[in-house]
Residue, then its C-alpha position, 0 to 999 in steps of 0.5 A: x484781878x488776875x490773882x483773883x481768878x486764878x486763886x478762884x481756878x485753883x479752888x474750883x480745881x480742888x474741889x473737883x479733885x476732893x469728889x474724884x478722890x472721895x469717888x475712889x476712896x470707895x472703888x472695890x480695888x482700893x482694899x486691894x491696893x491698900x494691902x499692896x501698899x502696907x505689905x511693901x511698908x511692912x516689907x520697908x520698915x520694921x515693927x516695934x516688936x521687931x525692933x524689942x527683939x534685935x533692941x542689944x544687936x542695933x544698939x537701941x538707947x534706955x529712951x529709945x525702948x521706953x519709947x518705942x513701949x509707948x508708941x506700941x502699947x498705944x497703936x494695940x489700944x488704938x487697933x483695939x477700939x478701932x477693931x471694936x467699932x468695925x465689929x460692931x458695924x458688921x454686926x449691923x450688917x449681918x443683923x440687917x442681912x437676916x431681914x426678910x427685906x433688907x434695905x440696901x442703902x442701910x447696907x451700903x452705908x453700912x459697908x462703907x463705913x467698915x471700908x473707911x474704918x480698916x482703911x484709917x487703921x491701915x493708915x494709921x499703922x503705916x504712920x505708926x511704921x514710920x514713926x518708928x523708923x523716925x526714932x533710929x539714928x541713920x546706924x541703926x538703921x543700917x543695922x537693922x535692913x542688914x538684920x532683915x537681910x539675913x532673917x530673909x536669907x534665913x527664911x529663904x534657906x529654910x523653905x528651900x529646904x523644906x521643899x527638898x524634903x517634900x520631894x524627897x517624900x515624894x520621890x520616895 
């Protein structure tokens, strides 16, 4: 009988859970956290283009290429279709801001779905992200934060070399 109950507990407290989490899966400040969190997961993991460009330096495998091609041609056709449906739903939206009398339930359904689409996407290439990571050996792993360090340092160097020039001009 107790077990009974606690599992009825647990299920109630789901459920309640599953509404709060939906409430803010549309709150305005999700878009806004979703970009921190996917520029700190680019920032973290490298992209398969990336990872063609440095494939010699690393030591990627004939298996690991044609893989990461696949992985990347899929993600762009996904990317593709997904961009395809946002655009079409945001077509909706303009065409039913252009109404003399716009019904605005129609419109926020509308928005909502737009924010659902992109946040998938967003999702789904943070999957792809680590996807990616899963196929490299713990070596080449290393390889490539030690890469990313020196093409930061790099970018670092030339922008700091940029604004002494911008100076200099102004100086001037």
């Amino acid at each position: 009988m107790k077990k009974i109950i606690v599992w009825v507990f647990v299920f109630f407290l789901l459920v309640l859970m599953g509404d709060r989490l939906d409430a803010r899966f549309y709150s305005p400040d999700m878009s806004r956290h979703m970009k921190y969190g996917i520029r700190i997961a680019e920032q973290n993991l490298v992209s398969g283009s990336m990872l063609l460009k440095i494939k010699d330096e690393i030591g990627l495998s004939v298996e690991q290429i044609s893989k990461i091609k696949q992985m990347r041609k899929l993600q762009e056709e996904k990317m593709a279709r997904e961009g395809e449906k946002v655009k079409a739903i945001e077509k909706k939206i303009s065409l039913e801001l252009m109404q003399e009398k716009s019904d605005r339930k129609k419109l926020e359904k509308l928005l909502k779905e737009v924010a659902g689409l992109k946040t998938l996407g967003k999702i789904d290439f943070m999957n792809y992200l680590l996807d990616l990571r899963e196929l490299l050996s713990e070596d080449q792993l290393k390889k490539t934060e030690d890469i990313k360090k020196k093409m930061r340092l790099e970018r670092m160097k030339k922008c700091r070399e940029r604004h002494k020039k911008e100076n200099r001009r102004k100086r001037e």
